[in-house]
C-alpha positions as CSV (number, residue, x, y, z in Angstrom):
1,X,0.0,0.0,0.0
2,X,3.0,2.3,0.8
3,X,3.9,2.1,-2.9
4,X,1.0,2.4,-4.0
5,X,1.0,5.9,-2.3
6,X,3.5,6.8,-4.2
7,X,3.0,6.0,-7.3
8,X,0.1,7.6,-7.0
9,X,1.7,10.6,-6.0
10,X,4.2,10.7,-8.3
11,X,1.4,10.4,-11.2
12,X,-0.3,13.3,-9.6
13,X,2.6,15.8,-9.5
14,X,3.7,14.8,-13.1
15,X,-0.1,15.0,-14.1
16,X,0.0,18.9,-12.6
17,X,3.5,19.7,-14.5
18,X,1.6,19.3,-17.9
19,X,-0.3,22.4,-17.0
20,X,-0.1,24.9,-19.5
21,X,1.1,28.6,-18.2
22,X,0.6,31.5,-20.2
23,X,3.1,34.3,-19.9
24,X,2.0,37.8,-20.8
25,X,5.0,39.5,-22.3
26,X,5.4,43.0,-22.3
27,X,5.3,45.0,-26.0
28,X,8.2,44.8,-27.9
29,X,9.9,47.4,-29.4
30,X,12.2,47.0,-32.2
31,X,15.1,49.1,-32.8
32,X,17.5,49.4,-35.9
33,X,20.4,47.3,-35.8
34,X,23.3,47.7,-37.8
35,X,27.2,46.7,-38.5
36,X,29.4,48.5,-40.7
37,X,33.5,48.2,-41.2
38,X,35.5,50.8,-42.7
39,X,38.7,49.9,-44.0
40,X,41.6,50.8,-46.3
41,X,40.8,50.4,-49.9
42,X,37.5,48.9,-49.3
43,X,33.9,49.6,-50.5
44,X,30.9,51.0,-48.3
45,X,29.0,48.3,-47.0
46,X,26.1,48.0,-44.2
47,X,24.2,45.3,-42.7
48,X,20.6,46.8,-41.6
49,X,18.2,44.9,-40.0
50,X,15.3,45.3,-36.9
51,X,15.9,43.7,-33.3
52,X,13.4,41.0,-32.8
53,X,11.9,39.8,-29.6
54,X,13.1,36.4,-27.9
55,X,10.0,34.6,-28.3
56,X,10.4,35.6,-33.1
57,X,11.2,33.0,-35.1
58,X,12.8,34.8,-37.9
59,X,16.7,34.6,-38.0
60,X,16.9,38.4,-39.2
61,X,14.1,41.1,-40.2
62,X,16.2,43.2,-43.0
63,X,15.6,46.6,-43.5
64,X,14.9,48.1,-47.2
65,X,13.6,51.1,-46.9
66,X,16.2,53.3,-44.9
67,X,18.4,56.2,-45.8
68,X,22.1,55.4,-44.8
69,X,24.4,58.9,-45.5
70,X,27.9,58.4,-44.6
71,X,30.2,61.0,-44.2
72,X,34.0,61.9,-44.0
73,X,33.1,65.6,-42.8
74,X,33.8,67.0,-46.4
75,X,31.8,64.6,-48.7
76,X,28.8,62.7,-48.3
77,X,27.6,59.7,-49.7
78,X,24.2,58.0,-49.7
79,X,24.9,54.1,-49.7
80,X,22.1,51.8,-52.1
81,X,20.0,49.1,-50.7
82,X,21.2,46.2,-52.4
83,X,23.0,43.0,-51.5
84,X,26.5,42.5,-51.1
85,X,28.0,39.3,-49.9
86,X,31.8,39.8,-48.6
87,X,33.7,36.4,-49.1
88,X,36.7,37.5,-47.6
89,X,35.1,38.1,-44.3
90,X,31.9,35.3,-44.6
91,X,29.2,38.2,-44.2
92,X,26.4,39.7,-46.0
93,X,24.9,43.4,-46.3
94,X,22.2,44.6,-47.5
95,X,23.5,48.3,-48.5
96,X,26.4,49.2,-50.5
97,X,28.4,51.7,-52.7
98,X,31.4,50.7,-54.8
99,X,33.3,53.3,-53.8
100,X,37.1,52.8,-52.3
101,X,37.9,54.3,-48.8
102,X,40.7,56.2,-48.5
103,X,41.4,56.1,-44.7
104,X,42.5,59.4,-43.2
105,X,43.5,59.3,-39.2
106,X,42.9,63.1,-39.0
107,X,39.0,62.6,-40.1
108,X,35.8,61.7,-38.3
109,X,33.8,59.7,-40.2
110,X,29.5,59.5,-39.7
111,X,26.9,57.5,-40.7
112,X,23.4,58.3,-39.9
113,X,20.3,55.8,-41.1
114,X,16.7,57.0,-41.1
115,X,13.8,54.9,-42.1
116,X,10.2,55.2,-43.0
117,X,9.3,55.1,-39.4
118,X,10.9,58.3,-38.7
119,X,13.3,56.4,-36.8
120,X,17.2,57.6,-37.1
121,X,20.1,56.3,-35.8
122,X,23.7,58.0,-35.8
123,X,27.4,57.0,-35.1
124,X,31.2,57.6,-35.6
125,X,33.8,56.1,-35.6
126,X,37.7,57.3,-36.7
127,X,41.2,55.1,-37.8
128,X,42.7,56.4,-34.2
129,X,43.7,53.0,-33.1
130,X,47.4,52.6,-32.9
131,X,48.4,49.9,-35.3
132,X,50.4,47.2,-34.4
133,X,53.1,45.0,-36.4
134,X,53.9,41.4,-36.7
135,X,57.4,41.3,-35.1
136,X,58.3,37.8,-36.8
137,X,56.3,34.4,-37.6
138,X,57.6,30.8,-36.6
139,X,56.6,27.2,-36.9
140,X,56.9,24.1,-34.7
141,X,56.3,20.8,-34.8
142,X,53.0,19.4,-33.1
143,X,54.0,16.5,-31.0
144,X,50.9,15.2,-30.8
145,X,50.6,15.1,-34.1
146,X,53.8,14.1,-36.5
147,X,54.1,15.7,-39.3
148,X,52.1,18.9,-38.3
149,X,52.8,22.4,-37.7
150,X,51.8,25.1,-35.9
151,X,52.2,28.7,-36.9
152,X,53.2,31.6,-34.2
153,X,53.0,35.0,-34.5
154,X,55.2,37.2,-32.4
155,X,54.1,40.9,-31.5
156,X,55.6,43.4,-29.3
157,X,53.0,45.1,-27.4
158,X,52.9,48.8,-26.9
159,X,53.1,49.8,-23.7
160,X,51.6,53.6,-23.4
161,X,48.1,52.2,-24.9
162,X,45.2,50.2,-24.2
163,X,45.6,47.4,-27.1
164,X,43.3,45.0,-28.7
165,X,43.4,42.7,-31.0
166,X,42.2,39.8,-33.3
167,X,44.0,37.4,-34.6
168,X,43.6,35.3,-37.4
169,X,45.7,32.3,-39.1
170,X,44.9,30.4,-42.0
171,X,46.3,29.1,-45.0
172,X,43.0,31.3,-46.8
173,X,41.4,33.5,-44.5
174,X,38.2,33.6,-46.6
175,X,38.1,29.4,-46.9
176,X,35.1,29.3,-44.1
177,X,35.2,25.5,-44.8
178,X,38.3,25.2,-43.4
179,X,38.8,26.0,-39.4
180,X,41.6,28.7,-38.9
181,X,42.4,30.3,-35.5
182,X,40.3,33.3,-35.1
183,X,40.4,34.9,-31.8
184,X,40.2,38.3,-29.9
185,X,42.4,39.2,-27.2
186,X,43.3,42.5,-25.0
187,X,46.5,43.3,-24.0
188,X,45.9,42.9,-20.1
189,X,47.9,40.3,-19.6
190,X,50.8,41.4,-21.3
191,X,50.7,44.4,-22.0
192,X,53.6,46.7,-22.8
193,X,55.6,43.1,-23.2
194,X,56.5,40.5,-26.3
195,X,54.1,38.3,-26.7
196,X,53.4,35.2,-28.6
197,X,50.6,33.1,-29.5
198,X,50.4,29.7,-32.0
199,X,48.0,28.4,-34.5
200,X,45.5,25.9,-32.9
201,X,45.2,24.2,-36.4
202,X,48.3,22.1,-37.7
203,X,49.5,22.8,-41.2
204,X,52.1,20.5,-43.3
205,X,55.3,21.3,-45.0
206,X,55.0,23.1,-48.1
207,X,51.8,24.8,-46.7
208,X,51.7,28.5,-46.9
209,X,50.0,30.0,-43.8
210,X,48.3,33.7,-43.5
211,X,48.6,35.6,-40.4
212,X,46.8,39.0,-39.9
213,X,46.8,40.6,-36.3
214,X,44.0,43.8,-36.5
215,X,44.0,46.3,-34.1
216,X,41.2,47.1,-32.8
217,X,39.3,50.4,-31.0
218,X,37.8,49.3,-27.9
219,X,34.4,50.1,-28.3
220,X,34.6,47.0,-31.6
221,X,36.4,44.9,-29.2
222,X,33.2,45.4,-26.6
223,X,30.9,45.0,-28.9
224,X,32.3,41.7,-29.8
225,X,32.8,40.7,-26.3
226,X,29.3,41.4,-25.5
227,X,27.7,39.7,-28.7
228,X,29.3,36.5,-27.3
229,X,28.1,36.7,-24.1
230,X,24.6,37.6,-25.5
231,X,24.8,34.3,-27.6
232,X,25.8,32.3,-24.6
233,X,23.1,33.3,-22.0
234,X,20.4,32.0,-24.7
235,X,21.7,28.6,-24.5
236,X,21.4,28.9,-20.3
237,X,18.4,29.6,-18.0
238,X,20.6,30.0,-15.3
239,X,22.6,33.0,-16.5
240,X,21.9,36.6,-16.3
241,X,20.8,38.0,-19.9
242,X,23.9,39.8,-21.8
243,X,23.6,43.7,-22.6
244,X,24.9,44.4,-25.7
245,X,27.7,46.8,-25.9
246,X,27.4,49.3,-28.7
247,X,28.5,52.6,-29.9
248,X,25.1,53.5,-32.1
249,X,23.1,56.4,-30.9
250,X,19.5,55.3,-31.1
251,X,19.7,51.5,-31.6
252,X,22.2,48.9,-31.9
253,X,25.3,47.7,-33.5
254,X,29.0,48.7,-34.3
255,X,30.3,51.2,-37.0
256,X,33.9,50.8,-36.4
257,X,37.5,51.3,-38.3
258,X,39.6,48.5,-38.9
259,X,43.6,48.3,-39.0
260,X,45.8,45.2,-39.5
261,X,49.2,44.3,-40.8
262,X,49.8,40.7,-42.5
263,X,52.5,38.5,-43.1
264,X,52.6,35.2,-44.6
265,X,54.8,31.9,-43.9
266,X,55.8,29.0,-45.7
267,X,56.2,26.0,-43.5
268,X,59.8,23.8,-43.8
């Protein structure tokens, strides 16, 4: 009879736990979200979209019917809504202009995005990062692994600034079916010192390897930071949502400049 009892009561709680609870959620706003790189000898590009609640299942809303003026502070340019897909770098906008940057570090450069909705969103963003070089590359045998070789870069970090970086190694840095080392890093741990880090994939000999260190401004390396964390927290109940870091007035997103040197090594 004791057993009974329990069984009983076991069928009885699971019975309750089936009980469907409604949740009401608060309105959602959605805000403009964008991303946007400038860089060296490269052409405007912008990926716009709309923030969607937790509970949407679209992957992305895009936006086509905005108004995206960027500006060096002499000339201004009014980007097209069309899309672009960027191989090297395995992303996708959805406005462009073919027109070549010609990075200046004495210039501030704008971008302000209006829709239909009245809404408007603004930023800048300058190439004031200090940019730092590749003191030397080296390879070394894996010994886990005969035959293989990992790649290390070498860099001499300043020691005046706040530095941060991503790093990237590959033998093509725009083959997204291979799996290079890609990581972002600040300099708190070392900073002012030499530093070196190695290549988690192994490479054989003959194999040319590309290594590219950017340095970054610190509001592109928060962002970043703060994207990851945002990513993480959706895959755990237990953890405190993740604010997302950004440097757009009036929604969300990065408009950032981008520096990097690169150097190349052929394992022997």
């Amino acid at each position: 009879m004791r057993f009974l009892s329990i069984a009983i009561l076991i069928m009885a709680i699971s019975a309750s736990c089936q009980k469907k609870i409604e949740l009401l959620l608060p309105a959602y706003d959605s805000q403009i979200t964008m991303e946007m790189y400038l860089e060296q000898g490269a052409i405007l590009k912008c990926l716009l979209t709309e923030s969607l609640p937790y509970t949407d299942t679209v992957i992305n809303r895009p936006l086509a019917d905005a108004t995206v003026i960027f500006s060096d502070g002499v000339t201004s340019d009014t980007l097209q809504n069309k899309e672009l897909h960027d191989w090297e770098y395995g992303r996708w906008y959805n406005y462009a202009l073919h027109k070549r940057l010609t990075a200046d570090t004495a210039k501030t450069y704008t971008l302000t995005i209006t829709d239909k909705q009245k809404r408007t969103v603004k930023a800048s963003t300058r190439f004031n990062q200090r940019l730092v070089y590749i003191d030397k590359l080296i390879s070394k045998p894996l010994e886990q692994t005969p035959g293989r070789y990992s790649v290390g870069v070498v860099i001499q970090d300043p020691p005046d600034t706040e530095n941060f970086y991503r790093l990237m190694i590959a033998k093509q840095l725009n083959d997204f079916n291979a799996s290079p080392t890609d990581m972002y890093m600040s300099d708190l741990s070392f900073n002012g010192k030499s530093f070196s880090i190695f290549s988690e994939e192994g490479y054989a000999k003959g194999d040319t390897v590309i290594v590219r260190l950017y340095s970054l401004l610190k509001e592109h390396y928060d962002y970043v930071q703060s994207v990851r964390g945002a990513r993480l927290s959706n895959f755990n109940p237990l953890v405190q949502p993740a604010q997302i870091k950004s440097n757009i007035e009036g929604g969300l997103g990065i408009f950032a400049a981008i520096r990097f040197d690169q150097k190349q090594i052929i394992i022997r």
